[in-house]
C-alpha positions as CSV (number, residue, x, y, z in Angstrom):
1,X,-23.5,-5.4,-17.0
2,X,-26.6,-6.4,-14.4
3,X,-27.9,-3.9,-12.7
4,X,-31.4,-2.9,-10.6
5,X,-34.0,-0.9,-12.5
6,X,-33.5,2.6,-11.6
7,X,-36.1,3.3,-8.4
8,X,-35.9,6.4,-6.0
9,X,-34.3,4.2,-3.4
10,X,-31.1,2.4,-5.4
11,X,-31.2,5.2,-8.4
12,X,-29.3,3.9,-11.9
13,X,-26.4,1.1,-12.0
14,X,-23.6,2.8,-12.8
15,X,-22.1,2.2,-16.4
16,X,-19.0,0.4,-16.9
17,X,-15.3,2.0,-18.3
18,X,-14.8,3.3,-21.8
19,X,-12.8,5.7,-23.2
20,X,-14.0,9.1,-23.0
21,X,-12.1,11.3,-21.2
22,X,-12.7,12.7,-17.8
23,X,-13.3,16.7,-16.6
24,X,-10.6,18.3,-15.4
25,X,-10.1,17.3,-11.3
26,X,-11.8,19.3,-8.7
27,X,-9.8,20.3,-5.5
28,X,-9.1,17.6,-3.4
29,X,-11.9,16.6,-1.2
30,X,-11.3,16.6,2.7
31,X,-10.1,13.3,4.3
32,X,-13.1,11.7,6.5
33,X,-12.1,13.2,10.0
34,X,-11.5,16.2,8.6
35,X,-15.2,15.9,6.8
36,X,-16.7,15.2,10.4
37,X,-14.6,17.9,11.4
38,X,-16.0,20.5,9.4
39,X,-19.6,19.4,9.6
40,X,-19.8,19.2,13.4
41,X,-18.3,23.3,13.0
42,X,-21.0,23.7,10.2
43,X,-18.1,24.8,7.8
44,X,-19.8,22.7,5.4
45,X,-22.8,21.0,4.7
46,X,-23.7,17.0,4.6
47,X,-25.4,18.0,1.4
48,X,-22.7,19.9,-0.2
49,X,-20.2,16.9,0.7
50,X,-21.9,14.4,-0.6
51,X,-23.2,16.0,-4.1
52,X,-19.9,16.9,-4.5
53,X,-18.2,13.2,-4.3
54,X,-21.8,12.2,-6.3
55,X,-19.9,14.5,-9.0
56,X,-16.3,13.1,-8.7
57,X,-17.8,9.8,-9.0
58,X,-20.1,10.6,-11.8
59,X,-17.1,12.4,-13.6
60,X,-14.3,9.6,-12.8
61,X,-16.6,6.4,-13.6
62,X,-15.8,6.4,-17.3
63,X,-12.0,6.3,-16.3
64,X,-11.9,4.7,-13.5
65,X,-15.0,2.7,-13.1
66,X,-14.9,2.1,-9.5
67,X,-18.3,1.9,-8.8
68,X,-21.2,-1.0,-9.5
69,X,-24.6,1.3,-8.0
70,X,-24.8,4.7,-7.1
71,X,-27.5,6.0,-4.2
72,X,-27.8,9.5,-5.8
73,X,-31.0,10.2,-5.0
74,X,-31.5,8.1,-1.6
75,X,-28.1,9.8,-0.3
76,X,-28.8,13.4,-1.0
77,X,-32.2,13.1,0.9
78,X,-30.0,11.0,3.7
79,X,-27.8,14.5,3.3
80,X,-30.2,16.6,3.5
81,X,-31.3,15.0,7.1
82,X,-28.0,14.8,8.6
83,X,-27.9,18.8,8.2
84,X,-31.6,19.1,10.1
85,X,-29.7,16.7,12.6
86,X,-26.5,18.5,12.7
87,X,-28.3,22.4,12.6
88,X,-30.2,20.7,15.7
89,X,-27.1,20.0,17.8
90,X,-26.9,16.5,17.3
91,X,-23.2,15.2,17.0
92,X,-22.3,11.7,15.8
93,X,-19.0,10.1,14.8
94,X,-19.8,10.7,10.9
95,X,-22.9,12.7,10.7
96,X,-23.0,13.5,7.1
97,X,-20.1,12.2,6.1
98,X,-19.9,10.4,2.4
99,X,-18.7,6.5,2.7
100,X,-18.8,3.6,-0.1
101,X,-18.7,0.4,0.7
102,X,-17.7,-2.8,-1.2
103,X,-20.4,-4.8,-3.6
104,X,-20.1,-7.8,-1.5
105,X,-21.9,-6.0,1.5
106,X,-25.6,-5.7,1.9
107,X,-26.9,-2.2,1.4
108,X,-31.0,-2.3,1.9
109,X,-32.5,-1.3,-1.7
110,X,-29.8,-2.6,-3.8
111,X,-29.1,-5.7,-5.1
112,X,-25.5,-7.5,-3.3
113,X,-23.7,-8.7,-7.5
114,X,-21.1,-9.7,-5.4
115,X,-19.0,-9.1,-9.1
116,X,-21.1,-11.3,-10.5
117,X,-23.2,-10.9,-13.7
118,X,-27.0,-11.4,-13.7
119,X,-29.7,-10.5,-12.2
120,X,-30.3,-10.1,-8.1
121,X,-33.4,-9.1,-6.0
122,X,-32.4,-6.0,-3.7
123,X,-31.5,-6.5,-0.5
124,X,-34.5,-5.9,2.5
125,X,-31.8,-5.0,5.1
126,X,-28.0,-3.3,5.8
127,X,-25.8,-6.3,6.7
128,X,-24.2,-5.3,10.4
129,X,-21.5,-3.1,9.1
130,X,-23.6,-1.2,7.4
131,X,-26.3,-0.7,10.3
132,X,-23.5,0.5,12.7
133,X,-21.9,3.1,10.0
134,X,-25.7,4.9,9.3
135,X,-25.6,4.4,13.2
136,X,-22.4,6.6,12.9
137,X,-23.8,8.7,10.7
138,X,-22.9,8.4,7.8
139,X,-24.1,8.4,4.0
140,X,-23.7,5.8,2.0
141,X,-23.2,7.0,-1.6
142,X,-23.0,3.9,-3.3
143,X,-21.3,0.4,-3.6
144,X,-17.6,-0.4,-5.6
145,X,-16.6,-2.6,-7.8
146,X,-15.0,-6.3,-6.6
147,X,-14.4,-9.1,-8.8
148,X,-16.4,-11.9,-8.6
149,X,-16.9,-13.8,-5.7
150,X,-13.8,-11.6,-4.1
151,X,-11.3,-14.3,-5.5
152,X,-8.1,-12.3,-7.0
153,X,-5.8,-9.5,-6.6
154,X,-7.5,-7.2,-9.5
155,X,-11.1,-5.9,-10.3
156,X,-12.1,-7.1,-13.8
157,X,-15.4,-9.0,-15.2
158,X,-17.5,-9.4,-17.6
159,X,-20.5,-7.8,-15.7
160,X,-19.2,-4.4,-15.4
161,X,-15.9,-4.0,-17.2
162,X,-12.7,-3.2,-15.4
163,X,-11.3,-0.9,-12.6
164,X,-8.7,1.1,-13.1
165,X,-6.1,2.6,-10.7
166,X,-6.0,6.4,-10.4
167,X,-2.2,6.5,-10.2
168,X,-1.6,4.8,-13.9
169,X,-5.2,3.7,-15.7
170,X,-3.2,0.9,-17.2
171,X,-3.0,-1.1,-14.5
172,X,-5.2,-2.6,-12.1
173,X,-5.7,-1.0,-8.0
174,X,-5.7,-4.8,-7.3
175,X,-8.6,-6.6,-5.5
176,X,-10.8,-7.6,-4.6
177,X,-11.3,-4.5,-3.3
178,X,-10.4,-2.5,-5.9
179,X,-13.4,-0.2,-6.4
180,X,-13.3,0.8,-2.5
181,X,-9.1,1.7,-3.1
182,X,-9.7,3.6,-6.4
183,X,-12.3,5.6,-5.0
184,X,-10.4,6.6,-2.4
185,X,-7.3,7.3,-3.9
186,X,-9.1,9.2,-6.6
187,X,-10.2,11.6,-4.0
188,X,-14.3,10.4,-4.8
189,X,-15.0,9.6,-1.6
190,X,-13.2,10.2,1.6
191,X,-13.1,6.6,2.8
192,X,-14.6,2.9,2.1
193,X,-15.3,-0.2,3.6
194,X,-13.7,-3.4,2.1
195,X,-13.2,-7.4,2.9
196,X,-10.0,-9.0,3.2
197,X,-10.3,-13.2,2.5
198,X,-6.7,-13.2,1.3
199,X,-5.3,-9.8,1.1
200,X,-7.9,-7.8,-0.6
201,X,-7.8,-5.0,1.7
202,X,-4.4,-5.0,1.9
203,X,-3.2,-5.7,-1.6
204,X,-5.2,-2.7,-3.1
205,X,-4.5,-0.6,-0.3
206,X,-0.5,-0.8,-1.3
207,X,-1.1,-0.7,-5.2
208,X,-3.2,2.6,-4.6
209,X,-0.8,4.2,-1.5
210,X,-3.5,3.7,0.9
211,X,-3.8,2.6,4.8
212,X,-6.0,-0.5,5.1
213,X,-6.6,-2.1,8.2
214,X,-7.4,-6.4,7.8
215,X,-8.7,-6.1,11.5
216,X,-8.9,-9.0,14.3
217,X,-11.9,-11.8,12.6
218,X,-14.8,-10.8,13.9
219,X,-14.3,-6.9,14.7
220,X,-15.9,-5.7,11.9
221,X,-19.1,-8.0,11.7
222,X,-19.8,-10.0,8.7
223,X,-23.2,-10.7,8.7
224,X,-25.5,-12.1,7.3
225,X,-22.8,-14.7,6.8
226,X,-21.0,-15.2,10.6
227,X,-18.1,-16.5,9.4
228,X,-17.6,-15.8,5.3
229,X,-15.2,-17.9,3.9
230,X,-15.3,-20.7,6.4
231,X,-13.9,-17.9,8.8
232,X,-11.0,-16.5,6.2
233,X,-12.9,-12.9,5.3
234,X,-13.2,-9.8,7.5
235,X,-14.3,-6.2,6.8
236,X,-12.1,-3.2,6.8
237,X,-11.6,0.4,5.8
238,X,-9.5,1.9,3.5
239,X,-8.5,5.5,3.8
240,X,-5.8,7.6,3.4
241,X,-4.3,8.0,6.2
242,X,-4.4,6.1,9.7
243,X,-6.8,8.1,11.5
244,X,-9.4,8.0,8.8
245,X,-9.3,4.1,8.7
246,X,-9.5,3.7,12.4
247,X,-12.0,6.2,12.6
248,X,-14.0,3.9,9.9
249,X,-13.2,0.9,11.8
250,X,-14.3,2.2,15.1
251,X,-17.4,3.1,13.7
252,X,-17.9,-0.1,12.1
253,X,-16.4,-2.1,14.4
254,X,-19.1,-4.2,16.6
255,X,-20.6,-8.2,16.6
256,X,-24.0,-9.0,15.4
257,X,-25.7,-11.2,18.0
258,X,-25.5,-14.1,15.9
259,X,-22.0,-13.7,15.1
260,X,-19.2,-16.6,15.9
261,X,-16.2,-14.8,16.6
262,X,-16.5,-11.4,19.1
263,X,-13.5,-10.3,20.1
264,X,-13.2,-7.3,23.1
265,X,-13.9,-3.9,21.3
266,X,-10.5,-1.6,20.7
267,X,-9.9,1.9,20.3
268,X,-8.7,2.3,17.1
269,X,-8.6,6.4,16.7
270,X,-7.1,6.4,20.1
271,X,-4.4,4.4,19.4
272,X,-4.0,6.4,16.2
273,X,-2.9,9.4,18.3
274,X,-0.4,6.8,20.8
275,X,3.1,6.3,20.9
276,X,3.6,3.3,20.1
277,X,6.6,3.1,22.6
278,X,10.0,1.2,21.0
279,X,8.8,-1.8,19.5
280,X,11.3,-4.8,18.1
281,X,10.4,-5.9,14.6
282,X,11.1,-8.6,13.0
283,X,11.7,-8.1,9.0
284,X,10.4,-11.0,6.9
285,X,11.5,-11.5,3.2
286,X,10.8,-15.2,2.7
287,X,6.9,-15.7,1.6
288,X,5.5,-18.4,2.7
289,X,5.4,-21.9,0.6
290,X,3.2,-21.4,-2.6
291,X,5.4,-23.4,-5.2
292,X,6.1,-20.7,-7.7
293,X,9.6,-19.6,-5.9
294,X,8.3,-16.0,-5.6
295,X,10.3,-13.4,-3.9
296,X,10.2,-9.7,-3.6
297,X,10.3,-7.3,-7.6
298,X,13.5,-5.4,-6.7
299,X,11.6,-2.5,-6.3
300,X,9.5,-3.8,-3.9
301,X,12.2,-4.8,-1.9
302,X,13.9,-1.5,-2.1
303,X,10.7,0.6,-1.0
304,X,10.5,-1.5,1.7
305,X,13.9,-1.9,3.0
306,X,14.0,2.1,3.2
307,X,10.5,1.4,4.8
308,X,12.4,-0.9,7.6
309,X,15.6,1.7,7.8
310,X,12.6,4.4,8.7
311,X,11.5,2.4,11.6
312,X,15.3,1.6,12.8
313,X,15.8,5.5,12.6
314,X,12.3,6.0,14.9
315,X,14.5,3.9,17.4
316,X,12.7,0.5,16.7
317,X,14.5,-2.6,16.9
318,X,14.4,-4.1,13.3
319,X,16.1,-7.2,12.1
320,X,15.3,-9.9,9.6
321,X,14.0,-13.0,10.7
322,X,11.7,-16.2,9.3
323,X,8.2,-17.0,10.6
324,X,8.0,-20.8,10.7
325,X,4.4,-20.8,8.1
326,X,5.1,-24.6,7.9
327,X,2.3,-26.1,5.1
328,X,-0.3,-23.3,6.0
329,X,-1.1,-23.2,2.2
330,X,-2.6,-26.9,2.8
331,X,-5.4,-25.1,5.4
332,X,-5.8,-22.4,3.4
333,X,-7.0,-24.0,0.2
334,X,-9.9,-25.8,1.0
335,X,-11.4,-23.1,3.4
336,X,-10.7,-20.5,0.3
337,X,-12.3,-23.1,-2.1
338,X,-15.3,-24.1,-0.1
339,X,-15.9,-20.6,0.8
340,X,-16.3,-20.1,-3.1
341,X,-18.3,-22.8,-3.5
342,X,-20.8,-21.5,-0.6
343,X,-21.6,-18.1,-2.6
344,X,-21.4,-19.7,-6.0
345,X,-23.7,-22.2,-5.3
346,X,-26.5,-19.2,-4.5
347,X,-25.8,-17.8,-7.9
348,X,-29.6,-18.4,-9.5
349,X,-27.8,-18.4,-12.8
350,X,-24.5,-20.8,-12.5
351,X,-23.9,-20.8,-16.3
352,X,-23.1,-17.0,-16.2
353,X,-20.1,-17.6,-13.2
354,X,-16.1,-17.2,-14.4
355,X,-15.4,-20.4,-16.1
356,X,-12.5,-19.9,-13.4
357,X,-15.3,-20.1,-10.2
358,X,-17.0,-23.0,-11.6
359,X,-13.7,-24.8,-11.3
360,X,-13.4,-23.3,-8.0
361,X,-17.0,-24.3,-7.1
362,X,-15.8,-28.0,-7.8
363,X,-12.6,-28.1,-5.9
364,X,-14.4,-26.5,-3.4
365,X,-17.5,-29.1,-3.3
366,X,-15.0,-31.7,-3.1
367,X,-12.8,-30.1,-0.2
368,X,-15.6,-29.6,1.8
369,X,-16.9,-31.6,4.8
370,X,-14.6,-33.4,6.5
371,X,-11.4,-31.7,4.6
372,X,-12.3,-28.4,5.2
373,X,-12.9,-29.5,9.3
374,X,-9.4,-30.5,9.1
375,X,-8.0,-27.3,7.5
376,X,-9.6,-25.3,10.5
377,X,-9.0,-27.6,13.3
378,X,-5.2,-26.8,12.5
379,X,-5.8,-23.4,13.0
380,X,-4.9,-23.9,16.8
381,X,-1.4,-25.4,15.7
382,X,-0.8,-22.8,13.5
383,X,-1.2,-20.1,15.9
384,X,1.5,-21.9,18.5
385,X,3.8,-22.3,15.5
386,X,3.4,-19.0,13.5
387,X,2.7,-17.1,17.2
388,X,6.0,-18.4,18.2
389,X,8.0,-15.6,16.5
390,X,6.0,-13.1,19.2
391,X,7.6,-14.1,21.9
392,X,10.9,-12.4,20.4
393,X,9.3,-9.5,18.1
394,X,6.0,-6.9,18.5
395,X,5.6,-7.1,14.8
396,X,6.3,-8.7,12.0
397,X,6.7,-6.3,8.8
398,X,6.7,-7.8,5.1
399,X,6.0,-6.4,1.8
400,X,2.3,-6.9,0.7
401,X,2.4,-7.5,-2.3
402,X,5.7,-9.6,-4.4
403,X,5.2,-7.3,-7.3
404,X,3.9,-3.9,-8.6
405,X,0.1,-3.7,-9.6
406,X,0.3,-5.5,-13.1
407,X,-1.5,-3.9,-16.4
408,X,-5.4,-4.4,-17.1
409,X,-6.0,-7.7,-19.1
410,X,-2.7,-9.8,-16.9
411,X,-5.0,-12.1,-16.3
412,X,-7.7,-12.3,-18.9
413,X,-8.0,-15.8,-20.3
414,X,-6.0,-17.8,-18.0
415,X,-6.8,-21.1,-17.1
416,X,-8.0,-21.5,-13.4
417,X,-4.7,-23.1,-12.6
418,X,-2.5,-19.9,-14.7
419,X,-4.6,-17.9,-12.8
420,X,-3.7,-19.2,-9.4
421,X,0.0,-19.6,-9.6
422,X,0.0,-15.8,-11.3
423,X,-1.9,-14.9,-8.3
424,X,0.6,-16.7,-6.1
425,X,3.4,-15.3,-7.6
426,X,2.3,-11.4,-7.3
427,X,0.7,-11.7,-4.1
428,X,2.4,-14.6,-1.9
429,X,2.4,-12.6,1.6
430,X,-0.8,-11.4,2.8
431,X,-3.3,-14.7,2.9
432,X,-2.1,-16.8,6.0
433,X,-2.9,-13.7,8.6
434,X,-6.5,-14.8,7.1
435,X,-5.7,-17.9,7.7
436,X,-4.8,-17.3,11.5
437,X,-7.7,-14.8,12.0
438,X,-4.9,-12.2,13.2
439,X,-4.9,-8.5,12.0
440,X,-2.8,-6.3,9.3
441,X,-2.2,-3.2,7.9
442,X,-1.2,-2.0,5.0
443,X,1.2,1.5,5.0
444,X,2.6,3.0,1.7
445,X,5.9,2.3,1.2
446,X,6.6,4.2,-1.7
447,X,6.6,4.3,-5.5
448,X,8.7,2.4,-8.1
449,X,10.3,4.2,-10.8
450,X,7.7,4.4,-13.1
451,X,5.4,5.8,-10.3
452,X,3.4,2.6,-9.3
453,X,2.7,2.4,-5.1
454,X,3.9,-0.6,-3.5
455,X,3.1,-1.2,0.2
456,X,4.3,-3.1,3.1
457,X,2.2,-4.7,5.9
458,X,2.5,-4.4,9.7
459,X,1.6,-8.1,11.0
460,X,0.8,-8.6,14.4
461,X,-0.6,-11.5,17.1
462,X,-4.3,-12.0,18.2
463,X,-6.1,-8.5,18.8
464,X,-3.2,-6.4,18.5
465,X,-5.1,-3.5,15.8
466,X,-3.8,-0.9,18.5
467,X,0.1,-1.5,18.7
468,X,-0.2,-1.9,14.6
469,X,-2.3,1.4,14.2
470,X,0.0,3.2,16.9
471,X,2.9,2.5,14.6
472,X,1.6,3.0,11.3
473,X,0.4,6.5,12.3
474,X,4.0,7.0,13.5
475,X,5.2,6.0,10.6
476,X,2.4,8.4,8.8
477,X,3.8,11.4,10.5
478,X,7.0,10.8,9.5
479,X,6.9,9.7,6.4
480,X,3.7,12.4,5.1
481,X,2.4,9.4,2.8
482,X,-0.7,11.4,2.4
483,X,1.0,14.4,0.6
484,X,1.3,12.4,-2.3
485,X,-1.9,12.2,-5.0
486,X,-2.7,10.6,-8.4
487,X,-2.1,12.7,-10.9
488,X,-5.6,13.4,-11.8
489,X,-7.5,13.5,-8.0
């Protein structure tokens, strides 16, 4: 595993899984409004809250190995000045409150692996989203595991191992956020920032039984890169309920001045605490065209059809329906591709990339130009054709995910092309809302028999975060998602 030399500022790489076990679990730790909460009535301390999830995580990373680089050292002194702030009267959204963010996002001191192996300088600055959350308040603790280059739906490498979900250590808590959802549902920290390209907020929110929010392109600022992924990625949090991830996102939330896409600014907690009035909903079981024939696991279906029967019994209008997604696949693939190629091609040691993202870097090199152009000048069709099905329904609701989260090692040695259609198969619904720009979120929808989550996504049109938080939170107090833990958190 690579990893920065261990300084005051950045402090040791933390060390991938093995098998020892962990201690015994602490008592939960406080949700991140509820942290804010108790710092602003100085119940707590900044300094106690974040040496204690410095603990969790320290105690949890052999197990669950959700983490790439720890800030212990940086973000107890970072602690330690939020409580002078705090005992001076100052009040912030997060003052003192613990966050992690994803290893694709540019925390100053440490070095961005992005998943990959080798060796990286530190970054000299916060990307955007990390300059508004410190403006917030906040302390970051560290930055979680992804896999490399943010390509698939679990969180496994050779440059730091594997992460493991906290609900069953045998399986994966899906990607490419997958460090930011296991740390979470773990209980280590009480939110974290993630990126969605294709789903990978959404697909490890649902395999951990978390809320993740893909937000509107360009509410959460991507910078440096203004448009990652020729325009497919965003940033979003993950928490455990919906008022903890809009709070995230609303402090997040915000365009750098060099940004492409700057959409008007929402209210995310505040819509979090709305009735969402009665919406009609259309219900969506047909994924759209990826050429493996995947539908819904059974059980997947069953969580959410009880899901859909919840919002019927909230006095919603729900009934099944088909988005016309047409040959979106054909846009998708050569923005995905060339996206790959973009970061790969930075990589100072090429040789060292998943034989899997050198073939992506090649598709990619030869899909870009005038083919990707293409791909995104359709988006405007797509939105007409796709958008259509708003002028009947509010929101579209489909499973996230096709299946369960599969075991640790699905998809080691796969070809690039196995790897794909795998891909495809397990995760078929969540990529062309990246595709349109348009935002998501991911609600638990329960558990199969085994005891593996399994979530369903609230889809909406352009800008609509605040009718799909409204609802999800609706759904939240109904439902009491957030009662239910790992075993071990």
């Amino acid at each position: 595993m690579s990893s920065a030399e261990p300084t005051e500022q950045t402090g040791p790489a933390l060390r991938p899984h093995t098998d020892r076990d962990r201690a015994p679990a602490p008592a939960p730790m406080p949700g991140l409004a509820e942290s804010a909460r108790l710092l602003a009535d100085s119940t707590t301390t900044s300094t106690a809250l974040v040496a204690d999830a410095l603990a969790r995580i320290e105690a949890a990373q052999p197990t669950l190995n959700a983490f790439r680089h720890l800030r212990a050292e940086a973000a107890l002194a970072e602690a330690a000045e939020a409580d002078r702030r705090l005992a001076a009267g100052e009040r912030l959204p997060l003052l003192g409150v613990p966050v992690a963010v994803k290893d694709d996002t540019d925390v100053a001191g440490l070095p961005t692996h992005f998943g990959c192996d080798g060796e990286r300088p530190p970054a000299t600055t916060d990307s955007e989203a990390v300059r508004r959350l410190r403006a917030a308040g906040a302390v970051i603790v560290g930055k979680t595991n992804s896999c490399e280059l943010g390509q698939w739906p679990f969180t496994e490498g050779p440059a730091f191992g594997a992460t493991r979900n906290p609900w069953n250590t045998a399986h994966t808590p899906g990607g490419s956020s997958g460090g930011s959802a296991a740390a979470v549902a773990a209980g280590l920290v009480p939110a974290a920032l993630g990126s969605d390209g294709a789903g990978s907020v959404r697909i490890p929110a649902a395999w951990t039984h978390l809320v993740g929010i893909k937000p509107q392109r360009g509410r959460v600022s991507v910078h440096p890169h203004h448009d990652a992924f020729q325009g497919l990625t965003v940033n979003g949090p993950l928490a455990r309920t919906v008022a903890d991830a809009a709070l995230l996102l609303d402090a997040a939330a915000g365009a750098h001045p060099g940004d492409f896409h700057r959409p008007p600014a929402v209210r995310a907690s505040d819509a979090a605490r709305r009735d969402p009035g009665r919406l009609r909903i259309a219900l969506a079981w047909r994924p759209p065209l990826t050429l493996t024939g995947a539908g819904p696991d059974p059980e997947v279906r069953r969580a959410v059809a009880a899901l859909a029967e919840t919002l019927a019994r909230l006095g919603h209008h729900v009934e099944e329906a088909r988005p016309r997604y047409g040959l979106i696949g054909l846009a998708f693939v050569p923005r995905a591709t060339a996206g790959i190629a973009e970061f790969a091609a930075r990589h100072p040691e090429p040789a060292l990339l998943d034989p899997r993202t050198r073939s992506a870097l090649r598709t990619g090199t030869r899909l870009g130009g005038r083919v990707v152009r293409a791909a995104r000048a359709r988006e405007v069709r797509q939105h007409h054709r796709i958008g259509a099905l708003f002028d009947g329904y509010d929101v579209l609701l489909t499973p996230t995910t096709a299946a369960p989260p599969p075991r640790i090692g699905t998809f080691d040695q796969l070809s690039a092309w196995r790897t794909d259609v795998t891909m495809a198969a397990a995760c078929p619904y969540a990529w062309p809302w990246n595709v349109l720009g348009w935002p998501g979120v991911n609600v638990p929808a329960g558990f199969t028999r085994s005891g593996l989550p399994v979530g369903a996504q609230l889809l909406g049109p352009s800008r609509s975060e605040e009718r799909l938080i409204a609802l999800a939170a609706q759904l939240e107090d109904d439902l009491r998602w957030y009662d239910h833990r790992p075993p071990s958190s």
